[in-house]
MARLO-552492 format. One record per residue (C-alpha): x, y, z; residue number from 1. Coordinates in nm, 2 decimals, always signed. Each point is the difference from the previous one (the first is absolute). Example, Ala and Ser with C-alpha at 12.3 -4.5 7.8 and 13.67 -1.06 7.14 Angstrom:
u;v;w;drenkol
+1.23;-0.45;+0.78;1
+0.14;+0.34;-0.07;2
END
This chain:
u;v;w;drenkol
+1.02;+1.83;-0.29;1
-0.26;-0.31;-0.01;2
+0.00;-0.22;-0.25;3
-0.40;-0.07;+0.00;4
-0.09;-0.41;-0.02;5
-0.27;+0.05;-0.25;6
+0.05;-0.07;-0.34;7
-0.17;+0.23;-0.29;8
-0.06;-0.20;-0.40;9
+0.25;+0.23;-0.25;10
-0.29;+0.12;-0.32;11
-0.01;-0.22;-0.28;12
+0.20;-0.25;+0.20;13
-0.07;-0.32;+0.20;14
+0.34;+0.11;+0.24;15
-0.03;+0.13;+0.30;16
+0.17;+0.32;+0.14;17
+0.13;+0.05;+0.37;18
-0.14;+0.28;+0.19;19
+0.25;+0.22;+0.11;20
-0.14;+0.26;+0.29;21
+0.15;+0.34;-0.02;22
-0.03;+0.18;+0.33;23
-0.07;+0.39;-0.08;24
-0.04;+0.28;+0.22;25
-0.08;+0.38;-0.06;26
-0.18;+0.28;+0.13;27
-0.35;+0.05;+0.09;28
+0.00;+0.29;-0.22;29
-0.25;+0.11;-0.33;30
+0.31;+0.04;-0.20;31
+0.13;-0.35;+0.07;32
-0.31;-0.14;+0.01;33
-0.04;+0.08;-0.36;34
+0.33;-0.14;-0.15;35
-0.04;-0.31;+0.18;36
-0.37;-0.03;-0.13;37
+0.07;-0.23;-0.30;38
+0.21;-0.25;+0.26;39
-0.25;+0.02;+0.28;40
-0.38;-0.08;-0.19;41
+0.23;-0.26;-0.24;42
-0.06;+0.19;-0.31;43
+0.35;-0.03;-0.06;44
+0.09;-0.33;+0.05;45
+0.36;-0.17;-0.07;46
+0.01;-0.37;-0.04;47
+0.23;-0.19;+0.34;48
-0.09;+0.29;+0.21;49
-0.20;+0.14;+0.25;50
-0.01;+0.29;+0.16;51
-0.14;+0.10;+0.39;52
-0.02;+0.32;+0.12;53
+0.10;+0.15;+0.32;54
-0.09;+0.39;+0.14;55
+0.22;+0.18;+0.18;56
+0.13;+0.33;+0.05;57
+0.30;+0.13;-0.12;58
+0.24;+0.04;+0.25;59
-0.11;-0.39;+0.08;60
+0.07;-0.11;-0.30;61
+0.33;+0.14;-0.04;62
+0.11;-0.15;+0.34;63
-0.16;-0.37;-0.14;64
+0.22;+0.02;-0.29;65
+0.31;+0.02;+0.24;66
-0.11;-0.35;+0.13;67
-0.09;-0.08;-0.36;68
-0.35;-0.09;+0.10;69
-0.09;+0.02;-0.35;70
-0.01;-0.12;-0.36;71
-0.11;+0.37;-0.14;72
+0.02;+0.28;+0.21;73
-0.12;+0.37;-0.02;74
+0.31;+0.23;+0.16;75
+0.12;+0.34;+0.03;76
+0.29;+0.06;-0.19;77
+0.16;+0.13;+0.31;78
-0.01;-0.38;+0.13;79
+0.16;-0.16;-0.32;80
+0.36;+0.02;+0.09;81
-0.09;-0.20;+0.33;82
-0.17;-0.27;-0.18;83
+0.17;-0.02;-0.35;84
+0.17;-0.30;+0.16;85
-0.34;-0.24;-0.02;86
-0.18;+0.26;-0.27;87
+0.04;+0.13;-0.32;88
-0.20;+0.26;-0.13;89
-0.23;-0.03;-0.30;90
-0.04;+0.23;-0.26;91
-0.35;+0.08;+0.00;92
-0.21;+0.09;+0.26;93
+0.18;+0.32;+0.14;94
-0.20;+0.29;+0.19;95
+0.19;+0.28;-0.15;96
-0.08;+0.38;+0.04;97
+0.02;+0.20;-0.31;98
+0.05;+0.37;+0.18;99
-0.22;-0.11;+0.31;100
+0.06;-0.23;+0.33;101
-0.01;-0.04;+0.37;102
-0.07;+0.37;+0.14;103
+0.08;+0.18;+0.33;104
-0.36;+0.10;+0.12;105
-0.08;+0.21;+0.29;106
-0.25;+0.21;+0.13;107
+0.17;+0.30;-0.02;108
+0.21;+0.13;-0.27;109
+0.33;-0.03;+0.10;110
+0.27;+0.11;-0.23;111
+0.28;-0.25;-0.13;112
+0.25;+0.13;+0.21;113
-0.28;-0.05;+0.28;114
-0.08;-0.32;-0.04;115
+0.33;-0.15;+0.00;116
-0.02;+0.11;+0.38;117
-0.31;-0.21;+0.08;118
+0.00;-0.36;+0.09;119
-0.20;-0.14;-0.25;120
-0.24;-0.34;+0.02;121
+0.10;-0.24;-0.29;122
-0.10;-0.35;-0.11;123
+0.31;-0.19;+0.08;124
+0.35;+0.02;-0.04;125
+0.07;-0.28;-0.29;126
-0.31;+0.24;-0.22;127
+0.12;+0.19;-0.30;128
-0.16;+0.29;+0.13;129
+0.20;+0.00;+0.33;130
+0.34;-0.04;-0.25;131
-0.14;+0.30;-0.15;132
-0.02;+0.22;+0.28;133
+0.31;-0.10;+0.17;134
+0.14;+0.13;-0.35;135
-0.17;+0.30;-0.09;136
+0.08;+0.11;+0.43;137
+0.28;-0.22;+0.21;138
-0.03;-0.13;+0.32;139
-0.34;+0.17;+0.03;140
-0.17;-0.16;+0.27;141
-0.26;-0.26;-0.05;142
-0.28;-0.22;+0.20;143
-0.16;-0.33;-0.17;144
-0.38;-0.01;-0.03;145
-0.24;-0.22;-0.20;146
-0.04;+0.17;-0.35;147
-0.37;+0.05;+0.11;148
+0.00;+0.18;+0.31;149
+0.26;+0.25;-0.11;150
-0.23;+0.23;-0.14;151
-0.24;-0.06;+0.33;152
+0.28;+0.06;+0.23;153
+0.13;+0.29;-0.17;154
-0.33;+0.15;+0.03;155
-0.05;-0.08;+0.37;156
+0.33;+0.19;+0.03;157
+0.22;-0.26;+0.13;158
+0.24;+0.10;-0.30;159
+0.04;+0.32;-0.16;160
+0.01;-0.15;-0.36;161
+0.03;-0.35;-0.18;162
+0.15;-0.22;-0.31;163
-0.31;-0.12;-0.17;164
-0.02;-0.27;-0.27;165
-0.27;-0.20;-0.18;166
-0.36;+0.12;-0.01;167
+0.10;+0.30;+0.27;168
+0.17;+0.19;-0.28;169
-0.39;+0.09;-0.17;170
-0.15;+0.04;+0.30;171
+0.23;+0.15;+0.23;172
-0.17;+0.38;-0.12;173
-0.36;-0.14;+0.11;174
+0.13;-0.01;+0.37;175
+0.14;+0.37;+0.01;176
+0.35;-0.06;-0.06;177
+0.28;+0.16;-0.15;178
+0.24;-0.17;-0.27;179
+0.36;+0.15;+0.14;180
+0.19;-0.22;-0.27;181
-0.06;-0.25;-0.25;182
+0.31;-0.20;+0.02;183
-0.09;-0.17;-0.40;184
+0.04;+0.41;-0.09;185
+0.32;+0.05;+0.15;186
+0.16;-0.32;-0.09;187
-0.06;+0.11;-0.31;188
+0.10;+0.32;+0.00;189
+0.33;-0.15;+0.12;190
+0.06;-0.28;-0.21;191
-0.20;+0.03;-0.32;192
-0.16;-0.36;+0.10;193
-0.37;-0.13;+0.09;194
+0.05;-0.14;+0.38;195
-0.04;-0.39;+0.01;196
-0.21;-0.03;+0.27;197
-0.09;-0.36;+0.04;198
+0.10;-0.38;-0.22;199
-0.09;-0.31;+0.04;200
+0.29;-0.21;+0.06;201
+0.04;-0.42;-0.08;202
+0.12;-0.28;+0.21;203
+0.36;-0.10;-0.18;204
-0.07;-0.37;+0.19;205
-0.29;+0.02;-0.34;206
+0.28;-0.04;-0.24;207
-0.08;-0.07;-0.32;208
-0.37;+0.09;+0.04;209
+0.11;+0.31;+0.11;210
-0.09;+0.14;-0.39;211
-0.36;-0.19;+0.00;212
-0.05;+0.19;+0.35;213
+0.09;+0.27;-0.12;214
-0.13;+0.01;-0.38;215
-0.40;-0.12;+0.22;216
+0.06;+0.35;+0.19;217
+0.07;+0.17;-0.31;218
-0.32;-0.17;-0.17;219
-0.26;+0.05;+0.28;220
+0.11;+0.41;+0.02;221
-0.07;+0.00;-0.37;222
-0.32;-0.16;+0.06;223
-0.10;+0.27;+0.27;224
+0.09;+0.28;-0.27;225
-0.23;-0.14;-0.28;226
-0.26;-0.07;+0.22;227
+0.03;+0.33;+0.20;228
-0.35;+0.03;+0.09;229
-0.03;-0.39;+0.16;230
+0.35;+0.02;+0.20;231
-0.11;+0.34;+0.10;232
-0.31;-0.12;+0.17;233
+0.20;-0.31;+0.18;234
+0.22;+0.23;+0.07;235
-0.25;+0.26;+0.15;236
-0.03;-0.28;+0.35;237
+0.34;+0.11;+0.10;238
-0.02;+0.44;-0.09;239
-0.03;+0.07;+0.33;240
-0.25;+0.32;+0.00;241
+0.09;+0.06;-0.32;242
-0.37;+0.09;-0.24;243
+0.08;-0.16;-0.35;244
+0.14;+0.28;-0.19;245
+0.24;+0.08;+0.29;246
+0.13;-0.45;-0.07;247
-0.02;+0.02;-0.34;248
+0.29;+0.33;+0.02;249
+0.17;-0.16;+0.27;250
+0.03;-0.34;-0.20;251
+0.14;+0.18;-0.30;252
+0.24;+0.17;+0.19;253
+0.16;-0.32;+0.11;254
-0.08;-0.27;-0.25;255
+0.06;+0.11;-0.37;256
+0.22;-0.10;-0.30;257
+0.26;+0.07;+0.26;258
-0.11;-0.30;+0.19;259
+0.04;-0.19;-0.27;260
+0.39;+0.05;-0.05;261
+0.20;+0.26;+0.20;262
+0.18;+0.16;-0.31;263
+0.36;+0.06;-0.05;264
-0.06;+0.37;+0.24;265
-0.23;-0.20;+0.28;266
+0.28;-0.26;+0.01;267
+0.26;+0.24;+0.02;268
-0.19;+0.22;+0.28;269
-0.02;-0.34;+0.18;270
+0.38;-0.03;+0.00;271
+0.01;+0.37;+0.10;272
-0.18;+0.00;+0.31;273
+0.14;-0.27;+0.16;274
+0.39;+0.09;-0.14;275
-0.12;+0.35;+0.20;276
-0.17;-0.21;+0.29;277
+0.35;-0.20;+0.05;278
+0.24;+0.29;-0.06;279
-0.22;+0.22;+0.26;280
+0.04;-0.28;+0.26;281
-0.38;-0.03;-0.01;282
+0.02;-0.35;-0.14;283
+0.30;-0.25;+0.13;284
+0.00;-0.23;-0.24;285
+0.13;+0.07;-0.40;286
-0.27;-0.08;-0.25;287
+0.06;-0.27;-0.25;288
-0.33;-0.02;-0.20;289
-0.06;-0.27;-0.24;290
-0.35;+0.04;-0.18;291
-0.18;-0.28;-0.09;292
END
């Protein structure tokens, strides 16, 4: 965190504010792109504070936030417990699947009991989506690669199927490839819960601007959904191959009134998959989580 040297005049008032810089980082994705619209062209703008903007992907990010690089972080929920040390985790701006997720894609179509037999690319090992799998088939074997090139690489044939998340979900059909599993559909199926995918998660070093932080979050995702058509077309820079309908759908699948607050059941299904994460010996660490 930077406390900024410039000064900004409070309205109405002949006092001067501090500048307080609040390092965030997320995703180069549409969906993220849109929440954090209202933050990142300053139509939402919260007196003391100002927010930067990092892109990473987000296996990166959830390694950054072990090292508590910084103020506001996207994660995977699968990364929380090995952060909730430095981070707490707001509660809005959750990626939660309602029936839908990450999905095993391959170019055949295996059967479930088949697939569990494959060694499967996936995103990273701290993603939700790799939690997932590990959970809906143990100690199935696994190889890291870049979110982007597992579709590529599954079609060259250097893996007989892959986890797939973001954009890859709407467009993994367009390549020729088979869904084996959507992991959001079975968690379901098991649980009675939407999957919480992805949070974003605040620096506790904030303290008592941890609220502020969080309520400017909160604000700027409102903005995006009563300005839909604007934040879409910001957000459009960062859909990957993705023609506007195909953004739009994918944005509403991610950011929604869900986005805005979790909801007793998304809170509950947070708790859920990483109690099951820890009890499975997936995850070492037991989740404390403390919303903010």
């Amino acid at each position: 965190m930077t406390v900024v040297s410039e000064t900004t005049k409070a309205p109405d008032s002949n006092s001067s504010i501090q500048v307080r810089e609040i390092a965030v980082a997320h995703s180069p994705d549409s969906d993220d792109a849109f929440m954090f619209y209202g933050l990142a062209t300053h139509k939402v703008r919260t007196p003391g504070l100002r927010f930067t903007h990092t892109l990473c992907d987000i296996e990166t990010l959830n390694q950054k936030a072990r090292e508590g690089v910084y103020d506001v972080t996207a994660i995977s929920f699968h990364a929380y417990p090995y952060i909730q040390d430095k981070y707490a985790l707001m509660s809005c701006g959750g990626s939660v699947g309602e029936g839908y997720g990450p999905m095993i894609v391959s170019p055949r179509a295996f059967t479930v009991s088949e697939i569990k037999t494959k060694r499967i690319a996936v995103p990273g090992t701290l993603t939700t989506a790799y939690l997932a799998l590990q959970l809906f088939a143990p100690g199935i074997q696994t190889e890291v690669v870049p979110f982007d090139q597992i579709i590529p690489q599954v079609l060259e044939g250097k893996y007989e199927a892959g986890l797939i998340i973001h954009e890859g979900q709407l467009t993994y059909d367009k390549s020729g490839l088979h869904r084996v599993v959507d992991l959001g559909r079975w968690w379901q199926k098991v649980t009675g819960l939407p999957l919480p995918l992805g949070g974003n998660a605040v620096r506790r070093a904030l303290g008592p601007e941890m609220p502020a932080v969080t309520a400017a979050l909160r604000e700027s995702i409102q903005y995006a959904l009563d300005h839909r058509e604007e934040a879409l077309a910001y957000a459009m820079q960062f859909a990957r191959d993705l023609d506007p309908q195909s953004a739009d759908k994918f944005v509403g699948m991610y950011v929604n009134e869900r986005t805005l607050d979790y909801g007793p059941d998304g809170r509950e299904a947070v708790r859920r998959l990483l109690d099951m994460g820890h009890k499975a010996g997936i995850i070492g660490p037991e989740a404390q989580i403390d919303w903010v």
